[in-house]
TIKOL-141102 format. One line per field, with one value per residue: residue number from 1; residue in one letter; x, y, z of N, C-alpha, C, O in turn. Coordinates in steps of 0.02 Angstrom, whole numbers. Atoms other than C-alpha are relative to their C-alpha. Layout:
<rs>
k (NUM; ...)
r (a; ...)
n.c1 (X; ...)
n.c2 (Y; ...)
n.c3 (Z; ...)
ca.c1 (X; ...)
ca.c2 (Y; ...)
ca.c3 (Z; ...)
c.c1 (X; ...)
c.c2 (Y; ...)
c.c3 (Z; ...)
o.c1 (X; ...)
o.c2 (Y; ...)
o.c3 (Z; ...)
</rs>
This chain:
<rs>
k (1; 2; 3; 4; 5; 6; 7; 8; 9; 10; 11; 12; 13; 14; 15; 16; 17; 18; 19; 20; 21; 22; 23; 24; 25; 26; 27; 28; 29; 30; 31; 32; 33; 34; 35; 36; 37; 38; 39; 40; 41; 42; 43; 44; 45; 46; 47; 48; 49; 50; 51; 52; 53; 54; 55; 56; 57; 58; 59; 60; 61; 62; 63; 64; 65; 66; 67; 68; 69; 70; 71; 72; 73; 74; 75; 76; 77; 78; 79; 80; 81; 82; 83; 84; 85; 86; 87; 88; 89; 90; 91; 92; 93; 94; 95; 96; 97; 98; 99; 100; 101; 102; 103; 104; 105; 106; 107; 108; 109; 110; 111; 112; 113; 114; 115; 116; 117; 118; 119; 120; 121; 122; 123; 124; 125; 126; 127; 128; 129; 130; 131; 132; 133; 134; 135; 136; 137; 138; 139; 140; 141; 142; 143; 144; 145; 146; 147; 148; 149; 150; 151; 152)
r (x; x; x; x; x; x; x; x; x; x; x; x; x; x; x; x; x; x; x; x; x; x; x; x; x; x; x; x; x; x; x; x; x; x; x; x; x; x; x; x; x; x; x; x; x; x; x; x; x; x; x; x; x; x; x; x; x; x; x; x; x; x; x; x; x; x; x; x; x; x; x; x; x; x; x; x; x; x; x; x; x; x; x; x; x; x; x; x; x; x; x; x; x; x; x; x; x; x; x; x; x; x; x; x; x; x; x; x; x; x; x; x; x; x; x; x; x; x; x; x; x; x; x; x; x; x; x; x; x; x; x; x; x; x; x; x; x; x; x; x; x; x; x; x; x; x; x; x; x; x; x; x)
n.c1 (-21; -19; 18; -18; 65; 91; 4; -24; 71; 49; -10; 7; 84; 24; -47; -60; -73; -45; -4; 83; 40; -59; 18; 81; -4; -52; -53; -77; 12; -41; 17; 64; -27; -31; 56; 28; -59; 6; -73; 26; 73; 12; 58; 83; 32; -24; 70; 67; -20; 4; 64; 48; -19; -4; 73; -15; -6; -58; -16; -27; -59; -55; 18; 35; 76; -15; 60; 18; 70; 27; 37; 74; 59; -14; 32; 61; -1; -34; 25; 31; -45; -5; 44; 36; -55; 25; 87; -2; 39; -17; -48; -15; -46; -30; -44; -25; 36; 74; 17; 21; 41; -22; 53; -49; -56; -35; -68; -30; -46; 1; -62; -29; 50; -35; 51; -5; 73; -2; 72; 9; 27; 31; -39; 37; -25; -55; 1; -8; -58; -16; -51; -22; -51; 6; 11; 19; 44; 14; 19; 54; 78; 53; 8; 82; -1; 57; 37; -8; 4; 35; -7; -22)
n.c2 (55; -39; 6; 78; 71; -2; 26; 79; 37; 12; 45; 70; 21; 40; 63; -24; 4; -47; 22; -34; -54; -19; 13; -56; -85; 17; -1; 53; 21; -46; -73; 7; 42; -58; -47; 42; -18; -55; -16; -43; 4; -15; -42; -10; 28; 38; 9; 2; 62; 73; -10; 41; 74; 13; -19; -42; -51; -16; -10; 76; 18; -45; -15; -31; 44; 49; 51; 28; 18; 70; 46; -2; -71; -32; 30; -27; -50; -39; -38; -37; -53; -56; -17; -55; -48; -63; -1; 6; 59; 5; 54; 6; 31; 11; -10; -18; 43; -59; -32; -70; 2; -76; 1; -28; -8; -4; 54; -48; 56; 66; 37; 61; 3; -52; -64; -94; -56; -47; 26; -28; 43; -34; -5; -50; -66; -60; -23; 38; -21; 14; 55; 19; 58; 65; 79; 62; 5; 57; -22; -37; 51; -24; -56; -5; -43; -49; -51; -74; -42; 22; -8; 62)
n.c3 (42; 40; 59; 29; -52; 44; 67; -20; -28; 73; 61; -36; -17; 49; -4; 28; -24; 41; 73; 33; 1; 63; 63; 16; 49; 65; -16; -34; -73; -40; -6; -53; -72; -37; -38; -59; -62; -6; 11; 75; 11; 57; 42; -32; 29; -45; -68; 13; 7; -43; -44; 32; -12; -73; -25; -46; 29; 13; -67; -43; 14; -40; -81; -7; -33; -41; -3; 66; 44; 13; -89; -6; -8; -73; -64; -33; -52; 39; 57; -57; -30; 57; -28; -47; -6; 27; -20; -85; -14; -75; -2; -74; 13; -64; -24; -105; -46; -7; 69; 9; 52; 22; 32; 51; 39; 46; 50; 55; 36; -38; 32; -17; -76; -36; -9; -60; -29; -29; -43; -73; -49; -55; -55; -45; -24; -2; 84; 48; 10; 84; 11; 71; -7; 20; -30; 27; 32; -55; -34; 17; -22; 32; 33; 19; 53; 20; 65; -4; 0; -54; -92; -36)
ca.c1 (6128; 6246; 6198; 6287; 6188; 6034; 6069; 6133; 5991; 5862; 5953; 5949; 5762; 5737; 5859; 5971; 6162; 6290; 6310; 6104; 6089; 6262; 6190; 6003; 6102; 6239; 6388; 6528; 6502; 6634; 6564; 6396; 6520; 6613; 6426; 6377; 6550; 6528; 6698; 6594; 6424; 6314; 6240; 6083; 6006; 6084; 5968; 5836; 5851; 5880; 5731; 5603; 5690; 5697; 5509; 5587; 5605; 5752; 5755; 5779; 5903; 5995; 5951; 5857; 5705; 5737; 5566; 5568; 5428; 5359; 5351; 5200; 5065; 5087; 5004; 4825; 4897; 5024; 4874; 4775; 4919; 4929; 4750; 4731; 4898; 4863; 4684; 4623; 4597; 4559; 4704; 4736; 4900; 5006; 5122; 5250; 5123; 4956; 4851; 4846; 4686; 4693; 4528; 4650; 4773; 4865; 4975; 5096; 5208; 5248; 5397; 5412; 5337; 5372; 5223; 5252; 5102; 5047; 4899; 4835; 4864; 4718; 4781; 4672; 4666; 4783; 4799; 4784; 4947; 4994; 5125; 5233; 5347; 5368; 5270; 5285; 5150; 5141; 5087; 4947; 4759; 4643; 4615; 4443; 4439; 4345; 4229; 4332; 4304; 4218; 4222; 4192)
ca.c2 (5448; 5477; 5473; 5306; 5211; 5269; 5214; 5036; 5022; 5065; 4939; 4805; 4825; 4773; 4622; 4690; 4664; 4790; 4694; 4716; 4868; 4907; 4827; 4929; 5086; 5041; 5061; 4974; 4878; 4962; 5149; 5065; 5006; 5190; 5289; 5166; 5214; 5393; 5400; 5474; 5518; 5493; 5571; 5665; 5564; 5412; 5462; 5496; 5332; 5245; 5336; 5281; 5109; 5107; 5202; 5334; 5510; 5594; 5698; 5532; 5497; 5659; 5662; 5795; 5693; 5590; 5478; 5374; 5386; 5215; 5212; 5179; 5329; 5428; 5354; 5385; 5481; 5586; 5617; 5677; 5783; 5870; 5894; 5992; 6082; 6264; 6228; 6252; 6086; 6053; 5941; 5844; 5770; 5694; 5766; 5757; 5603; 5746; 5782; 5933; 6002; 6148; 6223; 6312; 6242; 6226; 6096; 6221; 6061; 5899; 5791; 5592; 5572; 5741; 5923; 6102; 6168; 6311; 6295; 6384; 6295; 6333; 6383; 6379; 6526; 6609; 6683; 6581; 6553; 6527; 6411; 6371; 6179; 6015; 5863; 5688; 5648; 5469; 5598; 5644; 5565; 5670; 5767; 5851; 5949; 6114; 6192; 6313; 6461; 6401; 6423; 6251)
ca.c3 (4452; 4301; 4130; 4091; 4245; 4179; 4012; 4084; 4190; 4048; 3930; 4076; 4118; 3923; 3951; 3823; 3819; 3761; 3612; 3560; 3599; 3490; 3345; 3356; 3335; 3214; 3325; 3429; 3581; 3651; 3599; 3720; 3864; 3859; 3876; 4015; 4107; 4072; 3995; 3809; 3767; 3640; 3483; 3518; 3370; 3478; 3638; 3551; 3486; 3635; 3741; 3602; 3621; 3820; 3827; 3934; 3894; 3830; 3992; 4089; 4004; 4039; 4215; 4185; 4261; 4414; 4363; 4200; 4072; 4090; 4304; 4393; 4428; 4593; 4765; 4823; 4949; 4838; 4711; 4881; 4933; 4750; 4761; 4902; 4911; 4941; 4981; 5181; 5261; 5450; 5504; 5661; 5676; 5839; 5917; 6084; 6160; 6110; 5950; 5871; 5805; 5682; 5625; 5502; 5397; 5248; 5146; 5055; 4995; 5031; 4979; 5003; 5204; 5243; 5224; 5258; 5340; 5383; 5543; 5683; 5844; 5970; 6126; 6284; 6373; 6264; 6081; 5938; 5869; 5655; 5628; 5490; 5493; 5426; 5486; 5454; 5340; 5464; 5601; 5523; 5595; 5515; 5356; 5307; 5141; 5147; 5013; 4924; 4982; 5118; 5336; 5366)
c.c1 (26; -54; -5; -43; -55; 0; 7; -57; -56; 30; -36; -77; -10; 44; 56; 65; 41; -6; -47; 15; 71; -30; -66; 33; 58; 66; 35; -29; 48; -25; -69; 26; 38; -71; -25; 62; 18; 61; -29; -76; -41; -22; -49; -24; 14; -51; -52; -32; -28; -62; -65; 12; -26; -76; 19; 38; 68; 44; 40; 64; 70; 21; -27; -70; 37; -61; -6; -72; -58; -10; -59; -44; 28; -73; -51; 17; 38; -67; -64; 14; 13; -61; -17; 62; -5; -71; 4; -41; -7; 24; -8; 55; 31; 75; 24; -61; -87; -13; -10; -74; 23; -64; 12; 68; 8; 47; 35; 14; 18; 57; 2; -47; 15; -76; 5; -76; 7; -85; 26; -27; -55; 28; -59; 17; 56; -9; -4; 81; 37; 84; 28; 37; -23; -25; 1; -65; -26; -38; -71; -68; -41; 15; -60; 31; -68; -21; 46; -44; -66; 35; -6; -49)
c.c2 (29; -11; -71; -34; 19; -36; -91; -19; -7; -64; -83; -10; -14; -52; 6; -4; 61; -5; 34; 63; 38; 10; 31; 38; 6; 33; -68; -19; 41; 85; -25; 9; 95; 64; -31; 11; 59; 22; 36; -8; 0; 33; 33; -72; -85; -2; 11; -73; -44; 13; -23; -85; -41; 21; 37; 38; 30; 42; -46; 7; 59; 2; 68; -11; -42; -88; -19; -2; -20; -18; -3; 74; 2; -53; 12; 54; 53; 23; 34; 62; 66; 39; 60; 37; 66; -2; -5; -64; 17; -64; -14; -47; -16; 22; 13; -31; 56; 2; 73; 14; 75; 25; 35; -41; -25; -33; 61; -56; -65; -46; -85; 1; 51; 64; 47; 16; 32; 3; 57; -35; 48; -8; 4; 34; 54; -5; -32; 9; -29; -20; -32; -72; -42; -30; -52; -10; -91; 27; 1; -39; 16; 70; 1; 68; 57; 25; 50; 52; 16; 13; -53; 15)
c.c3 (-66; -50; -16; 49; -8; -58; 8; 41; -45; -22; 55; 11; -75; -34; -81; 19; -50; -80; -49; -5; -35; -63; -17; -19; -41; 44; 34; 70; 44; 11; 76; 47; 7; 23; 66; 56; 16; -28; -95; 8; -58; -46; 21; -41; 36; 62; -18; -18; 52; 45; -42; 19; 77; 21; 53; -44; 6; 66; 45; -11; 9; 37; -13; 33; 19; -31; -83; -18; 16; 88; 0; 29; 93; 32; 9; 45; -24; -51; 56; 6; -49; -6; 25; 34; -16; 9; 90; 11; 91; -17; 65; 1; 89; 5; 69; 35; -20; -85; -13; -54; -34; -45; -83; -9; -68; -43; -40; -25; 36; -47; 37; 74; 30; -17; 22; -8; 20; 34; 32; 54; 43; 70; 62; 34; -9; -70; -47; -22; -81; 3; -59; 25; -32; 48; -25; -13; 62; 79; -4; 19; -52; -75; -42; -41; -1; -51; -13; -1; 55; 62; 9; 27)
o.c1 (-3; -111; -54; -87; -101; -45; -20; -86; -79; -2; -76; -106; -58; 52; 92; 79; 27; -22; -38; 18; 63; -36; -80; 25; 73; 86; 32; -60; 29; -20; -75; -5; 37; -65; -50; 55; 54; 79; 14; -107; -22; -62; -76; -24; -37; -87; -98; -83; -75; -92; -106; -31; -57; -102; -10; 75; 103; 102; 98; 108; 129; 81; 7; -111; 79; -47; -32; -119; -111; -39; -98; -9; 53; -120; -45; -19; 19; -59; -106; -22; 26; -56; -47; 56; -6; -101; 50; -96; 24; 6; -31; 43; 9; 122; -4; -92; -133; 29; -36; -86; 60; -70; -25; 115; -41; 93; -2; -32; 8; 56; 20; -105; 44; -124; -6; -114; 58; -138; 79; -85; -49; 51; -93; 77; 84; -37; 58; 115; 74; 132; -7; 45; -82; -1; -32; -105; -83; -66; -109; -72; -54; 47; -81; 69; -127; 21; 54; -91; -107; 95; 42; -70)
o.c2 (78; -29; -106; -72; -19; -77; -133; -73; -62; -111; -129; -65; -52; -61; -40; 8; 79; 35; 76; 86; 98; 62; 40; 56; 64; 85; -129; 18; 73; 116; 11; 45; 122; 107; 9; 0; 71; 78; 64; -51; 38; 74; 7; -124; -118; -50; -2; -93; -84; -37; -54; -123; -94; -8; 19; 21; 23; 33; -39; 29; 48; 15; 101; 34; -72; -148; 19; -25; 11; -65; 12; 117; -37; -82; 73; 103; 104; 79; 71; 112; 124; 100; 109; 59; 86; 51; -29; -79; 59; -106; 26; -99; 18; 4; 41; 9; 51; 3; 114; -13; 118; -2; 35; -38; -53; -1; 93; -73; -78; -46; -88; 21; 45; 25; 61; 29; 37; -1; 88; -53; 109; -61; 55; 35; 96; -52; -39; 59; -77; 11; -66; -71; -40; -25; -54; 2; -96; -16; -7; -93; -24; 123; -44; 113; 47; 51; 95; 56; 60; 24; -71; -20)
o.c3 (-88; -36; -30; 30; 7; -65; -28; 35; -61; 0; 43; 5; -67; -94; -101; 78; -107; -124; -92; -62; -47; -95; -76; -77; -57; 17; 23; 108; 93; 64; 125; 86; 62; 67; 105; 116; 64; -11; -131; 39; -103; -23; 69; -9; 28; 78; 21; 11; 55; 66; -8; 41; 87; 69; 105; -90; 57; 85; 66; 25; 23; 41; 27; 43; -14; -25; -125; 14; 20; 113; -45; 55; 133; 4; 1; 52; 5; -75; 30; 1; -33; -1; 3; 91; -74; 1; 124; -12; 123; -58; 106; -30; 135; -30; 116; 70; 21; -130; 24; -108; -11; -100; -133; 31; -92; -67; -77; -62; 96; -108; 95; 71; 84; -16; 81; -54; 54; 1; 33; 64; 50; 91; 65; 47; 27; -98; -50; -7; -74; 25; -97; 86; -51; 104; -77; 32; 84; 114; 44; -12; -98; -73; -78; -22; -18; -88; 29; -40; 63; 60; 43; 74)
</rs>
């Protein structure tokens, strides 16, 4: 998202019109309507301005940050996933009509409904076998948090 549709969306979530939000920072309706079309940009002292105004950080307003200020707090299951990222959990997840158990594994990362793990499927009658991939986080049945530094 550019600059200007951030700035136009901010203004609109505080029902602001070009006009207003002209006259807060002592310019031209028109200078508002050419940052909102990306055709000029403004002042710093201008975004600093308008991110105190809007309650979203100057970043934001760069696009330097996808996530305004002022959203709401991460998910139960996102403040799970930060948690215990990098910590060994046993997982059991479905896959191809079958569950997988894994008395070993691993959240490295996790993005939106998505998790790179790293497990060891058990194999019967044959080698254990360490496994790196993405799974859908919707896969997932079971997850049990071990003691660090713990066997389980």
């Amino acid at each position: 998202m550019s600059m200007g549709a951030r700035l136009a969306q901010a203004r609109r979530s505080q029902n602001l019109t070009q006009e207003q939000l002209a006259e807060r920072l002592g310019v031209t309706r028109q200078a508002v309507s050419r940052w909102e079309s990306d055709t000029a940009y403004p002042e710093t002292d201008k975004i600093v301005r308008m991110a105190a105004l809007f309650e979203v950080s100057c970043d934001y307003l760069l696009g330097i940050n996808e996530v305004p200020a002022g959203d709401k707090p991460p998910s139960p299951v996102t403040r799970l996933l930060q948690e215990i990222t990098g910590r060994r959990v046993l997982l059991t997840f479905y896959e191809e009509d079958d569950f997988v158990f894994c008395d070993y594994a691993c959240i490295l990362d996790f993005d939106g409904g998505w998790a790179n793990v790293e497990f060891v499927r058990r194999k019967k009658n044959r080698e254990d076998k360490r496994e790196e991939r993405l799974i859908p986080l919707s896969s997932v049945r079971t997850i049990t948090i071990l003691p660090e530094g713990g066997e389980g």
